[in-house]
N, C-alpha and C positions, 0 to 999 in steps of 0.2 A: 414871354414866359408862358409855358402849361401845365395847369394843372392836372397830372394823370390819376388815371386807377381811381375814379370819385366812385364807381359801381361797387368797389371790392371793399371799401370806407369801412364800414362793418365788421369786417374779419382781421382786416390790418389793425383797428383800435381793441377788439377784442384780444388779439395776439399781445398787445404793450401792457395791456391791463393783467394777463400772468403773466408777462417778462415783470412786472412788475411786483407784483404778489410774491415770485419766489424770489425775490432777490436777496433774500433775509439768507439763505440757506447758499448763496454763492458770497466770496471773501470779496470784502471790497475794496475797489482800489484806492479809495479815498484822494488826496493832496499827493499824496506821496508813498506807493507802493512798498511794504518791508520787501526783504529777500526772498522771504518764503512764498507772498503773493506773487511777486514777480516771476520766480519761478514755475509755480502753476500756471500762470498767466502761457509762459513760454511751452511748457511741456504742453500743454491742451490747447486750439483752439479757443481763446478769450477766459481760458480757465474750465472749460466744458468738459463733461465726462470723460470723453475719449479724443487721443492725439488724431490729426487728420488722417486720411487714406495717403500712400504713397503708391503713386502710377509706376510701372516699369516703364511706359513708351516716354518716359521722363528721360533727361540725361543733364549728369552735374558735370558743371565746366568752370574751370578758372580761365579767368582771360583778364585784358586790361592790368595789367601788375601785378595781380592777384584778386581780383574782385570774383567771389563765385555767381554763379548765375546756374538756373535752371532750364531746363530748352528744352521743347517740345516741337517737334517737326512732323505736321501730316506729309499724306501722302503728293496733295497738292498743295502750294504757296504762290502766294498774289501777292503778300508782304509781310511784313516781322512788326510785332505788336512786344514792344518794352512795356513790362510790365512790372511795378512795383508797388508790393503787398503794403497793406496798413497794420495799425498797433501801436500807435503812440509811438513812432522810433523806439519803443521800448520792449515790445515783442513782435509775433509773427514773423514769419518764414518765407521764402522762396516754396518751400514745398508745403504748406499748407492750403493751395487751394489745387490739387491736380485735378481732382475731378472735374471742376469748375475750365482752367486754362486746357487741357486738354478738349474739350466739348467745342470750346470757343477756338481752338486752336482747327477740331476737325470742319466745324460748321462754317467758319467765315475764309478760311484758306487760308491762315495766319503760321507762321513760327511765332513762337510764342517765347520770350527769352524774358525769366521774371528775375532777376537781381535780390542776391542775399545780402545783402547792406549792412554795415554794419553797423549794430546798437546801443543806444544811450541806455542806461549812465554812464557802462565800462568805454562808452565810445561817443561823447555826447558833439553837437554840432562843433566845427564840418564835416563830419569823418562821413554816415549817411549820404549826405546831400556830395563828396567827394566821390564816391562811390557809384553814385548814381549817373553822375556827370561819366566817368571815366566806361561803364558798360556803354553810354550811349553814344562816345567816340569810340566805341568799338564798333560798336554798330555801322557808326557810318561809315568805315575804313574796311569793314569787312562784309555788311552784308550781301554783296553782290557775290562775293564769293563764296559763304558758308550757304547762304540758301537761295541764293539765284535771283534775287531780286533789291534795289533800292530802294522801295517803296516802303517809309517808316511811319509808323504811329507810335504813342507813349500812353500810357496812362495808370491808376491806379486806384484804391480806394481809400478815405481820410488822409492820412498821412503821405500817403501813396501819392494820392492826388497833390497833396502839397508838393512832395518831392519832384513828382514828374514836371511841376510849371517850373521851379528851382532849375529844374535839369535843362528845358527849354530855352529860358535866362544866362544859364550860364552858357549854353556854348553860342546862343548870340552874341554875347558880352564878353567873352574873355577866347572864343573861338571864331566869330563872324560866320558860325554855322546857320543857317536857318532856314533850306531849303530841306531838305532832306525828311526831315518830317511832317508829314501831312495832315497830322490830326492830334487830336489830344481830346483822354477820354477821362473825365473828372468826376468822381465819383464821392459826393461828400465830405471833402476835404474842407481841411480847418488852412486860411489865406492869410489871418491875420494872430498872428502868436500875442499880439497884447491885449487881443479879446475885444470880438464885434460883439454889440447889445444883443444877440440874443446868447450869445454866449458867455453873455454875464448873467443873463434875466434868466435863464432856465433853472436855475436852483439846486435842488438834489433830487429830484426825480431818477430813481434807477432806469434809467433805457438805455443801457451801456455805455452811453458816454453822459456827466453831467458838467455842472459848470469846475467843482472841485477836481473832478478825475482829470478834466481839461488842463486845468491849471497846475497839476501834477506829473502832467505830460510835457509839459513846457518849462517845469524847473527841470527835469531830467532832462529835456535835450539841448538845454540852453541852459545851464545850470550858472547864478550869479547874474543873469542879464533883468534888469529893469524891465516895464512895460513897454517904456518908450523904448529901449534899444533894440526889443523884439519888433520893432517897427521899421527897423532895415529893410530895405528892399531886398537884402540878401538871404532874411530870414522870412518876412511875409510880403510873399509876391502879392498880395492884394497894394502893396505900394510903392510898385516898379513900374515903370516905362515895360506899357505891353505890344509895342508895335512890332510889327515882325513874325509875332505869330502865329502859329497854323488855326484852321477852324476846329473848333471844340463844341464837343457835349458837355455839358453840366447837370450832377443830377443830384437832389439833395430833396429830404423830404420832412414834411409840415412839421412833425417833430421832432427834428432833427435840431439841437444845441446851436450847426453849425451852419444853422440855417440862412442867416445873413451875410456869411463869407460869402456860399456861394450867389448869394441876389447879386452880392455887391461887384464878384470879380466879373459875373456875366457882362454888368453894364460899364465897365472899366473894358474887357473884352471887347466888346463889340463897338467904343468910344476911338480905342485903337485900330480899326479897322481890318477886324478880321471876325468872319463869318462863327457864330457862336448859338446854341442849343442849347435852353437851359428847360428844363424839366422837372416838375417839382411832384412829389407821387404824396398824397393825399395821406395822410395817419402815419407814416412811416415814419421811425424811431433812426438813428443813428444807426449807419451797420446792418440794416435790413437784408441785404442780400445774402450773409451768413444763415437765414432761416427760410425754411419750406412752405415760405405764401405766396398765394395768387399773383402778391408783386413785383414778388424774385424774381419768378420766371414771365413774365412781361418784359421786368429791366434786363433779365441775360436776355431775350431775344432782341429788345432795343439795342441793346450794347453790341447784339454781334452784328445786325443791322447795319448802325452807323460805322462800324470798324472795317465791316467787308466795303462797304458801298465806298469809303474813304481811297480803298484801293480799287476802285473802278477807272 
């Protein structure tokens, strides 16, 4: 494990402490989100002022049945980065990060193909984690031929992250896929749905995600399921048979809720025998990469870093 960004400490904790201050003045998501939160939620960016930027060099595709997906193709590719967004299964988009997957798209030589999944309540587990699966048998069936190359990576951020290990799991488990992807890029993500200790102990702390918002997130995507039955390997890959796959980054930070998933899946990870990065950035709250700090852009150039270098 390493601990990053201890120089920037400072500015990261100063930044949580008015994430924190104003959070009286944003709706909360409490247990369980009404309509109208939910709504904002989806229209904005986490509820934020204004809806994200939408890129032209973007292009919206149906593939796989009907799974939509967003795709971004520079001018050069080394390999195709599946990527899927976070939000609690309950919000967020394919097209909410363009600026972000475009950048990462031109910088590391990637196609960047991010899956519009579908979401809980009106679509609670398996429909997501269905979805996710079926873009990424597309991928493997097709990438040589849409962008010129096999060379596969996955990854995502919180939810994201969950879905992508899900997605790994199942086409070794119900496909006997599990060459084709090279890497896996984890971003925060919550492993275990019936709640590791620090995602019980963190309290109500507004830093966008807390323990209540958590636990609201998991009745909506698993709606009627116990603790224990959120302890399916189907639902939290923190307690699957992880052999088989690819080498991972894991990136999760000090105050981050979801901070012991990813301790736990690195050394679960690397116990299975395969090569794993875990990285922990010092003050950082849940969802850090959404804001304009010193850390962000550290973690986007780690990230394209490990992504590019995966396809070397």
């Amino acid at each position: 494990m390493t601990i990053t960004d201890e120089d920037c400490l400072a500015e990261t904790l100063a930044f949580n402490a008015h994430f924190e201050a104003t959070a009286a003045s944003r709706p909360s998501r409490g247990q369980a989100p009404d309509a109208e939160v939910l709504a904002l939620l989806r229209r904005n960016r986490l509820g934020g002022d204004t809806p994200p930027v939408r890129l032209p060099q973007a292009q919206d595709r149906v593939v796989a049945s009907g799974v939509k997906v967003r795709v971004f193709v520079p001018d050069q590719v080394d390999g195709v980065y599946l990527h899927i967004h976070g939000g609690g299964w309950v919000f967020g988009s394919a097209d909410g990060q363009d600026e972000g997957l475009w950048r990462l798209a031109v910088e590391a030589r990637l196609a960047v193909v991010s899956v519009d999944y579908r979401l809980a309540p009106e679509h609670p587990f398996p429909a997501g984690p269905d979805d996710c699966e079926a873009a990424a048998r597309w991928l493997v069936a097709h990438a040589r031929a849409e962008f010129g190359t096999r060379r596969l990576l996955i990854g995502g951020e919180s939810a994201g992250a969950h879905l992508s290990v899900l997605t790994l799991l199942r086409l070794r488990d119900r496909h006997g896929i599990t060459g084709p992807f090279h890497a896996a890029h984890l971003a925060f993500g919550p492993y275990d749905l019936s709640m590791t200790p620090s995602q019980r102990l963190f309290g109500s702390r507004r830093l966008l995600s807390d323990s209540d918002s958590l636990r609201g997130s998991y009745e909506l995507f698993t709606p009627g399921m116990a603790p224990e039955e959120r302890r399916d390997p189907e639902v939290s890959p923190l307690f699957a048979d992880l052999t088989g796959l690819p080498a991972a980054r894991i990136v999760v930070g000090t105050q981050d809720p979801l901070l012991d998933d990813s301790l736990f899946l690195a050394q679960r990870w690397s116990a299975a025998g395969a090569p794993v990065r875990l990285e922990v950035v010092a003050g950082a709250m849940h969802g850090f990469t959404l804001f304009p700090l010193t850390v962000t852009a550290r973690e986007q150039r780690r990230q394209r870093d490990f992504l590019s270098g995966a396809c070397r």
